[in-house]
C-alpha positions as CSV (number, residue, x, y, z in Angstrom):
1,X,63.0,110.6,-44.6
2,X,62.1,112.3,-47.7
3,X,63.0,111.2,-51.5
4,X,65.7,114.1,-51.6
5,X,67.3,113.4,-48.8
6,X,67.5,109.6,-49.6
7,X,69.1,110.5,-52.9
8,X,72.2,112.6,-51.4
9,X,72.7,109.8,-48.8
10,X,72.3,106.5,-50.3
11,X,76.0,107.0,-52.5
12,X,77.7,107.6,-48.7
13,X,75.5,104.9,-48.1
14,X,77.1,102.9,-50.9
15,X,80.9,103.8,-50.7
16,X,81.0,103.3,-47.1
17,X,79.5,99.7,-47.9
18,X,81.9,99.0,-50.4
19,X,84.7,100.3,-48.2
20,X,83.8,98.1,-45.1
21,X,83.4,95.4,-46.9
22,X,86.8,95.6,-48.7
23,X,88.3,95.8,-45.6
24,X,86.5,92.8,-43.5
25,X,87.3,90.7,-46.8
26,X,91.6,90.8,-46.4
27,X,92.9,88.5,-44.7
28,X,95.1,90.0,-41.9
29,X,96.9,86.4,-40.8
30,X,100.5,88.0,-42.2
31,X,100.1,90.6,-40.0
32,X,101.4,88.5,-37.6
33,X,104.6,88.0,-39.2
34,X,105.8,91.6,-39.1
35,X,108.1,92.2,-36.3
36,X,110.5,94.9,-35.8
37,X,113.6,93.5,-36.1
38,X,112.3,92.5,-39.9
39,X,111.4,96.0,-40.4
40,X,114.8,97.3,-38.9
41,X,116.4,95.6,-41.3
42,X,114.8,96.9,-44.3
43,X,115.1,100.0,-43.5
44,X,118.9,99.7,-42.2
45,X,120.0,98.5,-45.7
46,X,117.7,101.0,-47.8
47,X,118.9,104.2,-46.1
48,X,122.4,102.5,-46.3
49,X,122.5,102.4,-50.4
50,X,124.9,100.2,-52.4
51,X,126.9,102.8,-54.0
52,X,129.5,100.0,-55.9
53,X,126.2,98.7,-57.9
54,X,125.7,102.4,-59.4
55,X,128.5,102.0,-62.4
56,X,131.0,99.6,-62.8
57,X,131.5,99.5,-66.7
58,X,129.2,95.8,-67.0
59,X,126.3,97.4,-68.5
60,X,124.5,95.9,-65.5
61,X,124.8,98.5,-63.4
62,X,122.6,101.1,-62.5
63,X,123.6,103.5,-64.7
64,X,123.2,100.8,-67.5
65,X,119.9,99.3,-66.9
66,X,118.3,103.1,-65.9
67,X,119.4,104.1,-69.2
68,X,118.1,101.1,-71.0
69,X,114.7,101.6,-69.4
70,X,114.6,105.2,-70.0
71,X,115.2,104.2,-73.9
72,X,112.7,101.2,-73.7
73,X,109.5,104.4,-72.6
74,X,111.3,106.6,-75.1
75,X,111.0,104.2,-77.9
76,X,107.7,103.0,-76.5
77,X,106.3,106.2,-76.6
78,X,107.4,107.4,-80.0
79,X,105.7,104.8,-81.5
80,X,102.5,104.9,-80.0
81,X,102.8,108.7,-80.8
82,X,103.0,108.1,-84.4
83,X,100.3,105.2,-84.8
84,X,97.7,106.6,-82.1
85,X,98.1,110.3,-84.5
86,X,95.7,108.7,-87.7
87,X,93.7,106.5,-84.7
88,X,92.4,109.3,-83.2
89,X,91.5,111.4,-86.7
90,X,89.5,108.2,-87.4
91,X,87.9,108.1,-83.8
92,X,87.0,112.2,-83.7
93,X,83.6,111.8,-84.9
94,X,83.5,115.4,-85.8
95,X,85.1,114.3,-88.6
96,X,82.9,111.8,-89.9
97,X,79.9,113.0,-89.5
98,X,78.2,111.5,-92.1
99,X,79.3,108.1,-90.8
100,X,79.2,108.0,-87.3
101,X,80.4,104.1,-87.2
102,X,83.9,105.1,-88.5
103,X,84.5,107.2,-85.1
104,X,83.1,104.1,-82.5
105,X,84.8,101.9,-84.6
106,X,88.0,103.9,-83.6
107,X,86.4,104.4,-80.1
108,X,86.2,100.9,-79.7
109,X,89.7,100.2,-81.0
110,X,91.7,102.9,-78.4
111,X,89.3,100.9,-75.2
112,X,90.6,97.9,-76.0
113,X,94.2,99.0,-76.2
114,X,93.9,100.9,-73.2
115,X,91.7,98.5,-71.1
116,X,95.3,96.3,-70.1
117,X,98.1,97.4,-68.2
118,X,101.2,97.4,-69.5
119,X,102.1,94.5,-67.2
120,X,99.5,92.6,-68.7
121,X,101.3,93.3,-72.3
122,X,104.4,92.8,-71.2
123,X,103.9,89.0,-70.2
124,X,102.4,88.5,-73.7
125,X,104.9,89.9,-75.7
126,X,107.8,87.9,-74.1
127,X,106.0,84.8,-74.9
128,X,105.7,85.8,-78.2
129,X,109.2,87.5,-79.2
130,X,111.0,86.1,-76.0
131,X,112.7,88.1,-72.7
132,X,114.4,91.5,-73.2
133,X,114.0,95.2,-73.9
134,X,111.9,94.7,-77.2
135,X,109.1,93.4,-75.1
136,X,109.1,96.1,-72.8
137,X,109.1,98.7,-75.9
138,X,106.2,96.4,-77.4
139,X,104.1,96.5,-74.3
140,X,104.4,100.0,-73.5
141,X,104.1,101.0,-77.3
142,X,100.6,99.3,-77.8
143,X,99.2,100.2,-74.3
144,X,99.9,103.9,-75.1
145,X,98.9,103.7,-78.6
146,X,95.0,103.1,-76.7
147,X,95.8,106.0,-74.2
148,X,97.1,108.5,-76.3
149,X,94.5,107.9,-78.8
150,X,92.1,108.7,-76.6
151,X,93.5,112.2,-75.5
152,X,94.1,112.6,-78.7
153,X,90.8,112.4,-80.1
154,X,89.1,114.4,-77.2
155,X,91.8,117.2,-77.9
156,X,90.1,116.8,-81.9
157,X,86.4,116.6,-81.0
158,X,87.1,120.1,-78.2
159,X,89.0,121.8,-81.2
160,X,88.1,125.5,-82.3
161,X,86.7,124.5,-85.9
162,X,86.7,128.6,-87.1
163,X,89.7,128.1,-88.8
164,X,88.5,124.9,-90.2
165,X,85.3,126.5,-91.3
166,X,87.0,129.3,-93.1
167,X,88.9,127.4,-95.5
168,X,86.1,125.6,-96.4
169,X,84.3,128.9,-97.3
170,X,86.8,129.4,-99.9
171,X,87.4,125.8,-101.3
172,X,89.6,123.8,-99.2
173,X,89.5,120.1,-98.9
174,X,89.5,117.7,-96.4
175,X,93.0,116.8,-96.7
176,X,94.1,121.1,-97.0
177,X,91.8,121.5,-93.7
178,X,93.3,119.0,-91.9
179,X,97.1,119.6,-92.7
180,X,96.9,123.4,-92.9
181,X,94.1,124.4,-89.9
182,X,93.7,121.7,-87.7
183,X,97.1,119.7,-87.1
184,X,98.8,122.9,-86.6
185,X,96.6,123.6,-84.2
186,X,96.4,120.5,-82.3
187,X,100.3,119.5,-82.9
188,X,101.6,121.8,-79.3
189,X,99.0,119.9,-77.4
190,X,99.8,116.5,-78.6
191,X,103.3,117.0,-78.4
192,X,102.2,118.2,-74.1
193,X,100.4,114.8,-73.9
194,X,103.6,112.6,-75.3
195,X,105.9,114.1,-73.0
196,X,103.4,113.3,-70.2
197,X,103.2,110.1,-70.8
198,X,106.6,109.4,-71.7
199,X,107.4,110.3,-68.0
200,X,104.3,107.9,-67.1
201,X,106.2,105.0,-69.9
202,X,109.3,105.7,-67.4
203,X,108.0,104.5,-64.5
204,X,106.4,101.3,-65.8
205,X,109.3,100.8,-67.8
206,X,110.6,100.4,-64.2
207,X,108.6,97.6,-63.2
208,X,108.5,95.5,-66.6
209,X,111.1,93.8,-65.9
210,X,109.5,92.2,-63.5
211,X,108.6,89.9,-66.0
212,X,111.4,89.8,-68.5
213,X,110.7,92.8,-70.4
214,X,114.3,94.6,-69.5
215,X,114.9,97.4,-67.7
216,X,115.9,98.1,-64.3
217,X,112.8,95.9,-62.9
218,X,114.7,92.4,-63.1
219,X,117.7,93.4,-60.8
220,X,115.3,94.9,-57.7
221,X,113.3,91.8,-57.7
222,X,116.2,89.8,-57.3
223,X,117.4,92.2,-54.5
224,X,114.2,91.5,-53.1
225,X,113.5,88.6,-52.8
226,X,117.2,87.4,-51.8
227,X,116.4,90.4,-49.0
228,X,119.3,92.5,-50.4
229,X,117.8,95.6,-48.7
230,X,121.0,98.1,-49.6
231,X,120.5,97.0,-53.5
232,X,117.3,98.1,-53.3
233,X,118.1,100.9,-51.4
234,X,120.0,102.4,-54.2
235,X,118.2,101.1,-57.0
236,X,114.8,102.8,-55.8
237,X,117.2,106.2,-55.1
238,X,118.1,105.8,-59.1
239,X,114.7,105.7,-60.0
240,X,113.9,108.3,-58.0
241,X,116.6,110.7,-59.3
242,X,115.7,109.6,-63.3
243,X,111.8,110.2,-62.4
244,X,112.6,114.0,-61.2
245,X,115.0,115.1,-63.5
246,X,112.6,113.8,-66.7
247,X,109.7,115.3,-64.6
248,X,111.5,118.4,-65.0
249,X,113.1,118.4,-67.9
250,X,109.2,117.3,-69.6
251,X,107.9,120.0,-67.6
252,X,110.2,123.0,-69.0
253,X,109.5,121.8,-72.4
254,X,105.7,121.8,-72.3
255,X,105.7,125.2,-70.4
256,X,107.9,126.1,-73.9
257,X,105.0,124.6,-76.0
258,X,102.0,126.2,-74.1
């Protein structure tokens, strides 16, 4: 076997390894433990929903605690919107060019943000200012801060720099370049990339209360693990439902911005 063949076959080579040994490494014992009247069940109480739980007026309801996690990503999101905006002109490193360790400073900064889940910061932050909703909106704020940075200063670095270039012929500053040619210019994409992942906040919004960061993720554990399959049933429906009509709604308005 030649060198050029070698070199096309050893990454198959490689991924099938790591696959196989993934797989020989679970341990199957709790496979056992499935049987079908277990699965019968769960299935019999999610496709038979709980439609009492969906609004009774408590604020615990579905209705409630959907709307309280959609405005935990909502508020998360904003906020990383408007801190992760000067992150990312500090990380493009087309803008300091004459001092390239401004940019990887900011570089380095957006990693670290983004390298933990918002699960991860969730569990912090309720430690630190206790259970609830302001946790959640902590969490996903400073994990999206790192992400959007990130897109952000790609979206900077890609940018068409013509229009930049000719108001510099004539005099323009850095601060006239930057509000009149390139945030303009950049402002319809970033406002795309918030949307996006304020549908993305949504979701994990979903599961943050898991841990005590609010939201709708408290109530389906507890259905859970007490094996209330028709609570679940309804409460995964809701999700559902709120995931598709923000998915659309997102959707129409960055078609409007494109």
């Amino acid at each position: 076997m030649n060198t050029r063949k070698l070199k096309k076959i050893l990454p198959v080579l490689i991924v099938l390894f790591i696959v196989m040994y993934s797989a020989l490494g679970i341990d199957y014992s709790e496979v056992s433990k499935i049987t079908f009247t277990n699965v019968q069940a769960v299935f019999a109480g999610l496709f038979k929903p709980d439609w009492s739980y969906v609004y009774d007026g408590s604020g615990e309801d579905l209705v409630g605690l959907l709307f309280l996690t959609i405005c935990i990503a909502l508020l998360g999101t904003i906020i990383a919107t408007i801190l992760a905006l000067p992150l990312a002109f500090i990380s493009a490193h087309t803008l300091w060019k004459s001092n390239r360790i401004v940019s990887r400073v900011g570089k380095f900064f957006c990693n670290i943000l983004r390298a933990f889940p918002e699960l991860v910061y969730a569990i912090i932050f309720v430690k630190m200012v206790g259970p609830g909703p302001f946790a959640g909106v902590l969490a996903i704020g400073v994990h999206q801060i790192g992400m959007l940075g990130k897109l952000y200063t790609e979206e900077i670095e890609a940018m068409d720099e013509g229009p930049v270039e000719s108001m510099e012929s004539v005099g323009a500053n850095f601060w006239q370049t930057l509000f009149y040619a390139r945030i303009p210019q950049l402002m319809p994409t970033f406002i795309s990339f918030s949307l996006n992942h304020f549908e993305i906040a949504v979701r994990s919004a979903a599961t943050l209360g898991l841990v005590g960061a609010g939201g709708i993720g408290a109530p389906m554990i507890f259905a859970i693990q007490s094996r209330a399959w028709d609570k679940v049933g309804i409460i995964l429906l809701g999700i559902i439902v709120t995931v598709f009509v923000i998915d659309t709604f997102t959707g129409y308005l960055r078609k409007k911005l494109q």
